[in-house]
N, C-alpha and C positions, 0 to 999 in steps of 0.2 A: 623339589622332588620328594614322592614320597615310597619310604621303604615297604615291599609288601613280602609276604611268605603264603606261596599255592603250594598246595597240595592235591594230589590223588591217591588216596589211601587205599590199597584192596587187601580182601587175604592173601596174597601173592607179591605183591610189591609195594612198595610206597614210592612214588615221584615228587620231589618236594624243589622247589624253584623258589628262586630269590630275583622279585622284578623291582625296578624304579619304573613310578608313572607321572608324569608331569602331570601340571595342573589342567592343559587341553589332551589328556587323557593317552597318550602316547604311551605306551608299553615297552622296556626294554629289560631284556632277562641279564641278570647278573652273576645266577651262577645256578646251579643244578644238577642233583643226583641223585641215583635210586638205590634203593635198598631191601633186602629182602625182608619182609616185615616180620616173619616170623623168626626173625633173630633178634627180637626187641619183645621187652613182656607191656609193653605202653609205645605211645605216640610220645610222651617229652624226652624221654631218652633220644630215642631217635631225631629229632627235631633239635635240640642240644647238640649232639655231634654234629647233623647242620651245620649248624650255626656256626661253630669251630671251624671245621673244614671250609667254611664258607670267607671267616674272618682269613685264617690263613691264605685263602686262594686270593684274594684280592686285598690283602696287606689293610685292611681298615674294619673298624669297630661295626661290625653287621649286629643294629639292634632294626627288627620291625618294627611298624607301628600298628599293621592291622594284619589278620593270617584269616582267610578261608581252607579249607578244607575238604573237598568232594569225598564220600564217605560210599564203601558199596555195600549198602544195606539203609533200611529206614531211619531216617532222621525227625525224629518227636522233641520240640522244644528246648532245640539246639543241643540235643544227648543222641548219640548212636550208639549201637550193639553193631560192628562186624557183623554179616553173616556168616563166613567163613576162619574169623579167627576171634579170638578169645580177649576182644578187647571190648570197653565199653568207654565213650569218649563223651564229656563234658564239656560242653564252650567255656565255662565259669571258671570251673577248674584247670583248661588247656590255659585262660587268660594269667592266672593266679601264678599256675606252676612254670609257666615258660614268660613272661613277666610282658605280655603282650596286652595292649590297650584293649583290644576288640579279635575275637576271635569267634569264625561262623565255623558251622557245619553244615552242609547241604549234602542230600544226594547225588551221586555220581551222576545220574543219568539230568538231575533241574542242573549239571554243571555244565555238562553238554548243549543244556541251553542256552545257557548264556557264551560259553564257547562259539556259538554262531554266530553270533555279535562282534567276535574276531579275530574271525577267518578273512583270507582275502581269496584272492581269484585262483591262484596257485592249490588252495586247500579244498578245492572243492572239483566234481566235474558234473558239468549238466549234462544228466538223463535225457529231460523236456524243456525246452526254455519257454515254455507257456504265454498266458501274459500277466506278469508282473504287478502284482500293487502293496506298496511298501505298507500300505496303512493296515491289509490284511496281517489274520493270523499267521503264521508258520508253522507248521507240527515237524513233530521228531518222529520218528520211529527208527529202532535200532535192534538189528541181532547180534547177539554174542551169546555168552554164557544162556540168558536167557532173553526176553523181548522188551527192550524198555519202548513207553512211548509217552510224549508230553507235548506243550505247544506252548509261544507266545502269544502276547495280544501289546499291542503298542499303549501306553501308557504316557500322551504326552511329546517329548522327544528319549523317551526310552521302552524298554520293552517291561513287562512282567513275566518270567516262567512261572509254570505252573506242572507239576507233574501229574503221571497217572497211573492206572495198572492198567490201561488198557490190552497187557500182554495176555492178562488171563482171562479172557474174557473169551467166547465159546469156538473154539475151532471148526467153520462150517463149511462141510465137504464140497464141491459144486460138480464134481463127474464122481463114474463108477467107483474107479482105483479110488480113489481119495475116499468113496463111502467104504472101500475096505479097508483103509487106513485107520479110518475111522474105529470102526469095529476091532481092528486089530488091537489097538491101542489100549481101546475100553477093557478087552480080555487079559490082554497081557501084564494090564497094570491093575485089574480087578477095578475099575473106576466107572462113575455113572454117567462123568463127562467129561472132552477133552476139552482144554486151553489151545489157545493158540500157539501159544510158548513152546506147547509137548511138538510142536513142529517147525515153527518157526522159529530156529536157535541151532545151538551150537548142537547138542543133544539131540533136537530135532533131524539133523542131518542124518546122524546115528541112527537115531530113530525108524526114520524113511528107509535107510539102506536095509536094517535085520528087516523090517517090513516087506521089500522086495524080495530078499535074501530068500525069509522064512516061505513066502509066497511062492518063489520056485520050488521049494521042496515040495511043496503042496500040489501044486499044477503038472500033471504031465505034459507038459508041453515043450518040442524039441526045440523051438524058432527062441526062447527063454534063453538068455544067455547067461552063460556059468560064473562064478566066481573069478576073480584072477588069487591067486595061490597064493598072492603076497600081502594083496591088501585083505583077503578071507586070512591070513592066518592074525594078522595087525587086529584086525576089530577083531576077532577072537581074542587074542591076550587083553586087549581093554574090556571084555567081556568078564572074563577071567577078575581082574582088578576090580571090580564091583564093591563097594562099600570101603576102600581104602581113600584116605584123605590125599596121597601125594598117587597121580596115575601118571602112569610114563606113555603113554599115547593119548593123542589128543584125535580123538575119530573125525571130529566134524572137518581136521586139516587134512590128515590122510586121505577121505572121501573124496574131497575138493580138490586136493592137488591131483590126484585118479583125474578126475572129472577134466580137469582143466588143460590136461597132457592129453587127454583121450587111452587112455591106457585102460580101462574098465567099464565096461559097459553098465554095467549096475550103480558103480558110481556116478557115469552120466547123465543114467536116468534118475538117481537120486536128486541130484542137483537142481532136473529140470524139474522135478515136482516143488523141491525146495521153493525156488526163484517163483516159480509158479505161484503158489502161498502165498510167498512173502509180499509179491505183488498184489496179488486179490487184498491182504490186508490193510498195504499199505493205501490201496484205494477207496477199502472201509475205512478207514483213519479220513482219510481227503474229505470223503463226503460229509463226515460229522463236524467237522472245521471249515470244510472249503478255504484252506487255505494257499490264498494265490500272492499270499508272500514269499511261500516257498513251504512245499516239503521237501525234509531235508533226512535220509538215509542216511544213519551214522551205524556204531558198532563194530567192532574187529573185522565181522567180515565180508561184507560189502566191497571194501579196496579192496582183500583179496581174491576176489571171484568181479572182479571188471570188468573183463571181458567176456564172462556170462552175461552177466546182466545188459550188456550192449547188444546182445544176440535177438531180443526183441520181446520176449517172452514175458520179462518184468511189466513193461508197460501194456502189454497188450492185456497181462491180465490188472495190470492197473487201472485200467479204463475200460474194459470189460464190462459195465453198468447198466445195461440196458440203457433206458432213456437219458440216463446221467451221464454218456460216457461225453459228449460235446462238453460238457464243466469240466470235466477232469482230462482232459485235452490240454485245457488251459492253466493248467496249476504247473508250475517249476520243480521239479522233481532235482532233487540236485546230489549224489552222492559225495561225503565227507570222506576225504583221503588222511587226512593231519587228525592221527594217531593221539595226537595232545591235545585232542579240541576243550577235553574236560578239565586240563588243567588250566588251559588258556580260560576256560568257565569260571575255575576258581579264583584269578586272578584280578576279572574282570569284577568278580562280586566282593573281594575283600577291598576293590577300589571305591565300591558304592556305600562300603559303612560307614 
């Protein structure tokens, strides 16, 4: 058996797990905890107490042999900078100071790829069950904070990730509202063009709602349904919190949970424009891969808007294609429920060093 150390590193928390993996590749977790990372001025500190807490819990010498680490921000020749916090992390240096043989760095989101790899049936629910071919690519795409998206290609009897930006790449309107989204966007944020991201995210949701919001004020129109007083006063205060590092409202939740209670109409229709998007993109993504290995819908919040997305809307604007849409019929559309796919990522690739 051999000892590994995953992580998921963010500016918000660190998830750090202790697995054994046999040599026909079986995974089993040995111990795991999270921590706020911003109470650590480094990764070895924290990763040291680990280890401690780790020995204690299970009464024996916890030495790793190999450590990955999913990092949320870019990763250049096994070094990251945090986006959000003030660390900057070295594989050479992680190896050296925590006395570990092999130690990666990946992106969060190339670790989510590999987290695909394993899942089981339980961690997943299909969308589309298409038709299936293992030999094809798989793509990712994922909303949260912002838009991650990537793909496999089989390599063998294994996969290779590869990541992308494809998040920023040009937000293209396809009806009216959305060409005023459009335009709302470009003014509000004085910009020459929008990403996809500025909609399709967490932010995004925000986004779309002051869009609608602002849109009322604008329109005399009485059939235009008002504010609810509770969630208008909620994105108001997160409004208010604008350039503050720690925000106590999280709009794209508030939005979403509106939307999903039925409790606000503006957040309803926020939703369905969201879902809407997300889908048209995720069927841009299909088409450039054709992947009928699977796409696979990861990100915070997919699970939580499930039964949105069952509503039809997702897929209809996924295969929405004109002549294309009989291909994209047939691809596996699959949403990611297990929260830990990225760290199950990292654990899978500190097994392949």
């Amino acid at each position: 058996m051999t000892l590994l150390l995953a992580g998921d590193t963010g500016g918000t928390k660190t998830i750090l797990r202790l697995v054994e993996v046999s040599p026909d590749f079986e995974f089993k977790t040995i111990y795991e905890e999270r921590y706020p990372s911003q109470d650590f001025p480094d990764l070895v500190p924290m990763v040291e107490q680990f280890i401690a807490e780790a020995g204690k819990s299970t009464a024996q010498e916890v030495t790793p042999e190999k450590a990955c680490f999913a990092i949320a921000g870019p990763v250049t020749n096994n070094t990251a900078k945090l986006t959000n916090l003030a660390w900057f992390l070295d594989g050479e240096r992680l190896q050296e100071d925590l006395g570990i043989a092999r130690v990666l760095l990946i992106n969060d989101f190339a670790a989510v790829g590999y987290g695909i790899l394993g899942l089981t049936k339980e961690d997943v629910f299909t969308l589309q069950a298409g038709k299936p071919n293992p030999d094809a690519p798989i793509g990712i795409i994922g909303a949260g904070t912002g838009l991650g998206q990537g793909f496999l290609v089989k390599q063998g009897d294994t996969h290779q990730v590869f990541a992308s930006e494809g998040g920023h790449s040009d937000f293209a309107p396809r009806n009216e509202l959305e060409f005023q989204l459009l335009k709302y966007l470009m003014d509000k944020h004085d910009i020459q063009r929008v990403s996809v991201e500025r909609v399709v995210s967490g932010l995004g949701i925000a986004a779309i709602y002051q869009f609608l919001r602002d849109r009322r004020s604008r329109v005399a129109d009485r059939k235009m349904q008002r504010e609810s007083p509770d969630i208008a006063q909620m994105i108001r205060s997160w409004e208010e919190q604008a350039g503050q590092t720690e925000k106590s409202i999280d709009p794209g939740a508030v939005i979403g949970t509106a939307a999903l209670e039925k409790r606000d109409r503006i957040s309803e229709q926020t939703m369905q424009i969201f879902i809407e998007a997300y889908g048209a993109e995720a069927g841009n993504l299909a088409l450039k891969l054709l992947p009928y290995g699977g796409l696979y819908v990861a990100g915070g919040i997919a699970p939580k808007i499930l039964s949105l997305l069952q509503e039809g809307s997702f897929l209809l604007n996924f295969t929405q294609k004109g002549r294309m849409r009989s291909i994209l019929t047939e691809i596996p559309v699959h949403i990611i429920l297990n929260s830990q796919v990225g760290l199950i990522g990292a654990a899978i690739s500190a097994a392949r060093l």
